[in-house]
C-alpha positions as CSV (number, residue, x, y, z in Angstrom):
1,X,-7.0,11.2,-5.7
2,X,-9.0,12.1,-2.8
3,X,-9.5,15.7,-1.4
4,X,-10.8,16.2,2.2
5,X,-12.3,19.5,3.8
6,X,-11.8,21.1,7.2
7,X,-14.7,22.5,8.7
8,X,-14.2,25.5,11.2
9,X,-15.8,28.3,12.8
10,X,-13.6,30.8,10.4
11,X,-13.9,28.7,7.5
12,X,-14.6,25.7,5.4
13,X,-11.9,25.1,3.0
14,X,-10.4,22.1,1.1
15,X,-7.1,20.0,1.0
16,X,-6.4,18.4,-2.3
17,X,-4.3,15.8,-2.5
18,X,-3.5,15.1,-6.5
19,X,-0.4,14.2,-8.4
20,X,0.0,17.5,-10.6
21,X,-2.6,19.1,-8.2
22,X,-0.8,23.0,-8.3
23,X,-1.6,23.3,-11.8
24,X,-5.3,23.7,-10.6
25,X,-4.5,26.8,-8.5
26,X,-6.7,29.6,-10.4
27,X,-9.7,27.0,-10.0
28,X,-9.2,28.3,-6.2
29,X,-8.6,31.6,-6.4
30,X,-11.1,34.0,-5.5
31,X,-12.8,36.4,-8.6
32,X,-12.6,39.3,-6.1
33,X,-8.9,38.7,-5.5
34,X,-6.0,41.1,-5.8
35,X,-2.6,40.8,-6.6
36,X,-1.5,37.8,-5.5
37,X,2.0,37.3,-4.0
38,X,4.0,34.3,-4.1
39,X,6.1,34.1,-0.8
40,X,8.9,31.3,-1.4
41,X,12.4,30.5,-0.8
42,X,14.3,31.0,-4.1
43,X,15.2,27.6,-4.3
44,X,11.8,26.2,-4.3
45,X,10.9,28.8,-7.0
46,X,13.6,27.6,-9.0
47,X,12.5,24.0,-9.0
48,X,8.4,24.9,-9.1
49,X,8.1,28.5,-9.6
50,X,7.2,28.1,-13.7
51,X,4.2,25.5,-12.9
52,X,2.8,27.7,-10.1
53,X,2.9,30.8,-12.0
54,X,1.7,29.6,-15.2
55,X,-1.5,28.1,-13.3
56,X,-2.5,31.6,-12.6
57,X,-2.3,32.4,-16.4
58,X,-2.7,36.3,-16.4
59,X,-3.5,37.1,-12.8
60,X,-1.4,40.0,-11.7
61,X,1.5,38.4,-9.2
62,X,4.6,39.1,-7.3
63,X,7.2,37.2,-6.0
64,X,8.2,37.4,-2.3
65,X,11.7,35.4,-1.1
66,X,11.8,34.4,2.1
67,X,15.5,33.3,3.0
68,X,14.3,30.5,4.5
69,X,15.9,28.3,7.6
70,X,14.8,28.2,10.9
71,X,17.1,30.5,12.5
72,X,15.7,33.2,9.7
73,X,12.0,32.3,11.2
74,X,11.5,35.4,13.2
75,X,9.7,38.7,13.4
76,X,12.1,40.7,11.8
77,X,11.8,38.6,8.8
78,X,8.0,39.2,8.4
79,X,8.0,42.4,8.7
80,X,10.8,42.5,5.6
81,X,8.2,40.5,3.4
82,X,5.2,43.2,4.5
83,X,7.3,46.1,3.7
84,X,7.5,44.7,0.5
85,X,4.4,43.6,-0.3
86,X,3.7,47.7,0.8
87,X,6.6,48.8,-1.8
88,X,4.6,46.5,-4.9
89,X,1.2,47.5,-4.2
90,X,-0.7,44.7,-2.0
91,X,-4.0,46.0,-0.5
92,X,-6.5,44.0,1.0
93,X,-7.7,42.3,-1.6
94,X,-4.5,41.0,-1.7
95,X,-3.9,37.4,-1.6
96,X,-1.1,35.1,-0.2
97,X,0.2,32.1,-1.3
98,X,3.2,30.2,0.4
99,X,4.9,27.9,-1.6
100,X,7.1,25.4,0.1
101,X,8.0,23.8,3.4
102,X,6.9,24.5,6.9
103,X,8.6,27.0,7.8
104,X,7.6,29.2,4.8
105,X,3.9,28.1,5.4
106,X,4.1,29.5,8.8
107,X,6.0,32.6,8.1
108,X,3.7,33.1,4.7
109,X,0.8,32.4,6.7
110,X,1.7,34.7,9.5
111,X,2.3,37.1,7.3
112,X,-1.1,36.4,5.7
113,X,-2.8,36.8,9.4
114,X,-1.7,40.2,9.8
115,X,-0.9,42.2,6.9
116,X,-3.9,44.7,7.2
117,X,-5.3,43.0,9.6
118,X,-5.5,39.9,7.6
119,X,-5.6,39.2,3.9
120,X,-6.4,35.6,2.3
121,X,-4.0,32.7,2.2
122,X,-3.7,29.5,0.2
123,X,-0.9,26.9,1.0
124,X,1.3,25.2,-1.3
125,X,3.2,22.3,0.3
126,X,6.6,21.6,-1.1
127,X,7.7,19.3,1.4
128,X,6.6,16.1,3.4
129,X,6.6,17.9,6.6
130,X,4.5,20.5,5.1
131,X,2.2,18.5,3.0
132,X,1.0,16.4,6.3
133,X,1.3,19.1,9.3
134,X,2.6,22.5,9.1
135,X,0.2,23.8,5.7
136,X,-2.4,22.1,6.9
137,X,-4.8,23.7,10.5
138,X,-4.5,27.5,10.2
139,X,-1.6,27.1,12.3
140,X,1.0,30.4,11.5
141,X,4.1,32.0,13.6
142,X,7.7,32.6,14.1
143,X,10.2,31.7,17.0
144,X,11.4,33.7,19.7
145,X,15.3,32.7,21.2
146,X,13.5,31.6,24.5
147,X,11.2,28.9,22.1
148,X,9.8,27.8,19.2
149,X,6.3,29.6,17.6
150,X,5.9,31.6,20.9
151,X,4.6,34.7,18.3
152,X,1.9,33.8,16.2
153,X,-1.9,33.6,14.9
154,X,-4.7,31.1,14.0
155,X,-5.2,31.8,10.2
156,X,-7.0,29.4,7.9
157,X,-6.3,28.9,4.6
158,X,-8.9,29.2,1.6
159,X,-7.4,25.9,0.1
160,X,-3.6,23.7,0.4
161,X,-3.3,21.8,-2.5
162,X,-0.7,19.2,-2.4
163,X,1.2,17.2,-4.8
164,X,3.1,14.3,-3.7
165,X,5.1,14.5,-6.8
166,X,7.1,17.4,-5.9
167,X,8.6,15.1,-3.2
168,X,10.8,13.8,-6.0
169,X,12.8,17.1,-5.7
170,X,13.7,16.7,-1.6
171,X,16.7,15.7,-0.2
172,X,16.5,12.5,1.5
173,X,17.3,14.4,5.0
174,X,14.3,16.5,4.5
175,X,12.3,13.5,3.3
176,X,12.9,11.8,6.6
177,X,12.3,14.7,8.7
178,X,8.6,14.6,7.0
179,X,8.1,11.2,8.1
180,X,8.3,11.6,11.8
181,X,4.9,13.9,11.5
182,X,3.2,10.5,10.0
183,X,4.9,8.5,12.6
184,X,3.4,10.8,15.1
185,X,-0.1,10.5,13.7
186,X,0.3,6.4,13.4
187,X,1.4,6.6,17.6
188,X,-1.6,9.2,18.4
189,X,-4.7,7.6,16.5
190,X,-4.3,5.4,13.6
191,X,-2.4,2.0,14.5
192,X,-2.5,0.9,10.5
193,X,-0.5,3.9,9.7
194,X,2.0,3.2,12.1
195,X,2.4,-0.7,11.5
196,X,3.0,0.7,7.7
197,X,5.7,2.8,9.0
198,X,7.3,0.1,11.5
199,X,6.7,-2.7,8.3
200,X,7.9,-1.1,5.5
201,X,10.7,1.0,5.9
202,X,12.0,-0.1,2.4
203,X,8.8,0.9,0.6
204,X,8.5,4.6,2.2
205,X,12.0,4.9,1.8
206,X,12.0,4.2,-1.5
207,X,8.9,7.1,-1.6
208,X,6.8,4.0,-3.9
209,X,3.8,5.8,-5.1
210,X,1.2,4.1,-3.6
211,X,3.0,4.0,-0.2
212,X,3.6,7.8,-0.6
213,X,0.0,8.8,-1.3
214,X,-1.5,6.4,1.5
215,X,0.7,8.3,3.8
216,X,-0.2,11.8,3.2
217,X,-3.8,10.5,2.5
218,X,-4.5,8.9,5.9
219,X,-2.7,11.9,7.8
220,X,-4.4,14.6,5.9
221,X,-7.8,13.1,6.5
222,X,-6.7,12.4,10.2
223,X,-5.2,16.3,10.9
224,X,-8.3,17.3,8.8
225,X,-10.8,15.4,11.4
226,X,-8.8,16.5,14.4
227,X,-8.9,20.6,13.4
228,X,-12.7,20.4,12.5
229,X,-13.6,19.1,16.1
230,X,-10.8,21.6,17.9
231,X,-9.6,24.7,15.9
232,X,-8.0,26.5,18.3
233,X,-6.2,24.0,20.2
234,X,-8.3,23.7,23.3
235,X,-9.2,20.2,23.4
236,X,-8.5,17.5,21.1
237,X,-6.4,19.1,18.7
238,X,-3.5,19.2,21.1
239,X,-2.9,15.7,20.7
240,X,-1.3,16.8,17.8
241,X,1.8,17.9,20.4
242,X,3.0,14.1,20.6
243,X,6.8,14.6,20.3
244,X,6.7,18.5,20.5
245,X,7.2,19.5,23.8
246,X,10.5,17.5,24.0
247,X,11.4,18.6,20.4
248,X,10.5,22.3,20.7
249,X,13.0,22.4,24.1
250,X,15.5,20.5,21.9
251,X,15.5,23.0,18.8
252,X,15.5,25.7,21.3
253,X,18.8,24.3,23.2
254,X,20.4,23.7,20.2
255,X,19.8,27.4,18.5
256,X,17.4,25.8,15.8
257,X,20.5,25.6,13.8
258,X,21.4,21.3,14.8
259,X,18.1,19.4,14.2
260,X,15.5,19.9,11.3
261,X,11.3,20.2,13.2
262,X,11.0,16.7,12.1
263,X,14.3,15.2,14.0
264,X,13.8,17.0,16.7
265,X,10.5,15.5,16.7
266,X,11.1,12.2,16.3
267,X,13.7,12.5,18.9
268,X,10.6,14.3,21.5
269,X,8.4,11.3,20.3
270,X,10.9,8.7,21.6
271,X,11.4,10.9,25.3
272,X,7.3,10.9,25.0
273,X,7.5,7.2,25.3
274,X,10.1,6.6,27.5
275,X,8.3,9.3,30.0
276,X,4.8,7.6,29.1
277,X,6.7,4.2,30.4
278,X,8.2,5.2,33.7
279,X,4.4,7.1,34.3
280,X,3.6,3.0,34.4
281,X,0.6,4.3,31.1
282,X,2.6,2.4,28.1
283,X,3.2,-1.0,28.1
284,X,7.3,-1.8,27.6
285,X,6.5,-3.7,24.2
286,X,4.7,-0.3,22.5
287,X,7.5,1.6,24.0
288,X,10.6,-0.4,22.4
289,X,8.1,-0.6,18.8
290,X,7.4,3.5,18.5
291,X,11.3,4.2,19.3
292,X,12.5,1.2,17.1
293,X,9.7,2.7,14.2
294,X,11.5,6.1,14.8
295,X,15.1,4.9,14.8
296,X,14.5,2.7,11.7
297,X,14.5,6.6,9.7
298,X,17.8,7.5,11.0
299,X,20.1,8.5,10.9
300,X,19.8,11.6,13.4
301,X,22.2,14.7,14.0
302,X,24.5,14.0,17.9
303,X,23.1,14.9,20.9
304,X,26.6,15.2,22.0
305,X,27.3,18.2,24.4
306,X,23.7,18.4,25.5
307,X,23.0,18.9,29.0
308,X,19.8,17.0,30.3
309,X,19.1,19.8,33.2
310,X,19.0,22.4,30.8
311,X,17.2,20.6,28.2
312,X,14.2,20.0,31.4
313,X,14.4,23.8,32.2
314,X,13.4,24.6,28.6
315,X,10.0,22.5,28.5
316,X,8.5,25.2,30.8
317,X,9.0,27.9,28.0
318,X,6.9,26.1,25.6
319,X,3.4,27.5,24.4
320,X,1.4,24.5,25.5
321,X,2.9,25.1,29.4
322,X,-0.3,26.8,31.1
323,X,-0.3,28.6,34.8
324,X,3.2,27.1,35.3
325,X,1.8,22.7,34.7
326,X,3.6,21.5,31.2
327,X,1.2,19.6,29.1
328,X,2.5,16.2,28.1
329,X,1.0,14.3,25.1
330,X,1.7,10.5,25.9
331,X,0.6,7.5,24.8
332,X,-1.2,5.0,26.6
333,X,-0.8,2.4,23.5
334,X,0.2,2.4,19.9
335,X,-3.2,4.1,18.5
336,X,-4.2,6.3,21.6
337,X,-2.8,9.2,23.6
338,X,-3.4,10.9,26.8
339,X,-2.9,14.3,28.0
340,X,-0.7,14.5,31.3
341,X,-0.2,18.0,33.2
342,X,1.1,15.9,36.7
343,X,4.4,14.7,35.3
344,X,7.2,14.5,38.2
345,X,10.2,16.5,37.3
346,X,12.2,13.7,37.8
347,X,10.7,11.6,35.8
348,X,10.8,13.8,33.1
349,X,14.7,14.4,33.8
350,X,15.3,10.7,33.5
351,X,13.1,10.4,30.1
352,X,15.7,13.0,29.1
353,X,18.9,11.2,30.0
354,X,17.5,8.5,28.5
355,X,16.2,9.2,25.3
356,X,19.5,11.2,24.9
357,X,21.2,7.7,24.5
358,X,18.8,5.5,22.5
């Protein structure tokens, strides 16, 4: 299977992507590494933990649990993990690995970016959502109550290995919620990918091998392609938002604890579209196919009880909102996406209200 390589000003590393892949984690550790330090949930440990340990043979190792859950993705929980990593003997020559979904590679790899001033990282994906977005980008951080990632650090990875076999073990709610990132990429560059999705709902569902891999494969190489050119979000790379915005304010309203990242993004994607239509940019046709391709991997958790108004007043906490203008990824067709910072608030409002009900 193939294995790509992002190229950035802090470092070149590679993404594997290999059925059985993990069990060629000491080919990427470092000779001058330390202690290494596992930092999982204990439930992911308990379904992978013996593979992942046994492919660092004799290598001296601790285990980290993180509790996991969104509402648990804070400061307070990082500095629990340092403390420990203090109490077993990490240094700096100390390495990290996070093994499971996105929010442990974000907490892991936060952790990573600033335990003595920074220590080296490799990601593990354990789930979809992980394997083609959060692991992958350098991308670490925790919430605050007033949003989503508002703390956090670029940090790149020495490697991510993934292996879309350990799909096998998800629930199918967390499957889904995975699917909305390659969704996203589909809408923001790669029109094959998303005619896959919108096709062949059967065949992803159904995770058939070959559909499986072609997923992660074409969003890997696409996020790898897009972080090369942009590392630091300044440019490019932010087209990677599509869906965010909306979703971020929507986690945030509901106290992270209604919507998994992917639900709540798949529900910003279809507010994305309906906003991009009313802006008179997408054509009516690509807006009722990208909310059609999102409903068909339902079903979602109620909106009920959620008040539009508020929902608006939220998008101008989020970390892409700059000298007071929010940042809007929208598309223009299925396959390309445009930047807008001169949105009318009521526009926006009415995407809300509407998406709310479709």
């Amino acid at each position: 299977m193939p294995s790509y390589v992002v190229e950035t000003p802090e470092r070149c590393y590679p993404i594997l992507v290999e059925r059985g892949g993990v069990s060629k984690l000491r080919e990427y550790i470092p000779a001058r590494a330390g202690k290494i330090f596992f930092v999982s949930t204990e439930d992911v440990w308990q379904l992978h933990g013996r593979t992942i340990a046994n492919a660092v043979g004799d290598l001296a190792h601790e285990n980290l649990f993180f509790p996991g859950g969104e509402t648990r993705k804070r400061l307070a929980e990082v500095e629990a993990l340092a403390e420990q990593m203090v109490q077993k003997g990490a240094d700096r020559a100390s390495l990290v690995v996070a093994v499971g979904g996105g929010i442990v590679t974000d907490v892991a790899g936060f952790l990573a970016a600033i335990f003595m001033r920074g220590i080296p990282l490799i990601q593990i994906p354990t789930t979809l959502l992980g394997q083609v977005d959060a692991a992958i980008g350098g991308k670490t951080g925790v919430n605050l109550t007033a949003g989503k990632n508002l703390i956090g650090s670029f940090h790149q990875p020495l490697a991510v290995l993934i292996d879309p076999a350990v799909l096998g073990t998800l629930p199918e709610r967390e499957y889904r919620a995975g699917l909305f990132e390659i969704i996203k990429h589909g809408v923001i560059a790669d029109p094959d990918l998303f005619w896959l999705m919108r096709r062949e709902p059967a065949r992803v569902m159904s995770q058939e091998p070959a559909v499986v891999d072609r997923m992660i494969g074409d969003s890997v190489r696409l996020k790898a392609q897009v972080v090369s050119g942009d590392e630091k979000e300044e440019d490019r790379r932010r087209i990677l938002n599509f869906g965010h915005t909306f979703g971020h304010a929507l986690e945030a309203e509901t106290d992270y604890s209604r919507f998994l990242h992917g639900e709540a993004v798949a529900w910003g994607m279809k507010a994305a579209a309906i906003l991009s239509e009313r802006e008179g940019m997408l054509a009516c046709a690509d807006g009722r196919e990208i909310v059609q391709c999102v409903n068909s991997y339902g079903p979602f958790p109620s909106v009920a009880g959620i008040d539009p108004a508020r929902l608006a007043g939220r998008l101008k906490s989020d970390k892409k909102t700059v000298k007071g203008k929010i940042h809007f990824v929208l598309p223009e067709r299925i396959g390309a996406v445009k930047i807008r910072a001169d949105v009318d608030e009521r526009s926006v409002l009415a995407a809300i209200e509407e998406a709310l009900s479709c």
